[in-house]
Phi, psi and omega in degrees: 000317188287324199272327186291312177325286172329328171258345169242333189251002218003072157089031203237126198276348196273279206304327193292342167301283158340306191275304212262349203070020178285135175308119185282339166276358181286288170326304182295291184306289161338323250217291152327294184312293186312315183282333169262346175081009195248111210268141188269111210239121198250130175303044172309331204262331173306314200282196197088151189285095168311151178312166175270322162275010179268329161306288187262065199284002183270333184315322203264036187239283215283336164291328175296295196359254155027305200278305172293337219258325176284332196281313197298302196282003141301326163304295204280008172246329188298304184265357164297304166295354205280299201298332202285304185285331169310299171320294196308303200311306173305312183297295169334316136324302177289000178277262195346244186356296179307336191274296198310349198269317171312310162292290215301308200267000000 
C-alpha cells in the first residue's frame, strides 16, 4: 500500500483512499513504516472476547450453585403441580361426572 501511495499519490493516504478505497490510516500507517523503517507490530491476538473464565473465575461454582438450587426448586413446583391437577382434576370429574348424571333425568 505505502509504495503504491508513494509512487502514484505521491504519498499521499488521502488520494489512495479516494482513488483506490483503501483505509487511510491503514495506508498512513504503511507510509510511517517505510519512512522510519520501524515496521508497528500490532497486539492481534489481544483483542477480542477473552474466555469467560478467565473474567470470571468463579462462574463454573456459581453456575453448579445455580443449578442445584434450580433443580430442588423445579422439583417442588413440578410435584406442587403434579398435586394441584391431580386434586382440582378429580373434583372436575367428579363436577363432570355429577352434570352428566343430572342430564340423563
Amino acid at each position: 500500500m505505502a509504495k503504491v501511495s508513494e509512487d502514484y499519490f505521491d504519498s499521499s493516504a488521502r488520494k489512495a483512499e479516494t482513488v483506490l478505497g483503501w483505509n487511510r490510516q491503514s495506508v498512513q500507517l504503511g507510509l510511517d513504516e517505510r519512512r522510519t523503517g520501524i515496521v508497528c507490530v500490532d497486539n492481534y491476538q489481544a483483542r477480542g472476547r477473552h474466555k469467560s473464565i478467565e473474567i470470571l473465575p468463579n462462574l463454573e461454582s456459581d453456575i453448579r450453585s445455580l443449578v442445584e438450587q434450580g433443580v430442588t426448586r423445579i422439583f417442588s413446583v413440578v410435584f406442587s403441580l403434579m398435586l394441584y391437577n391431580q386434586f382440582f382434576g378429580n373434583i372436575c370429574l367428579y363436577c363432570e361426572r355429577l352434570s352428566n348424571f343430572h342430564l340423563r333425568w
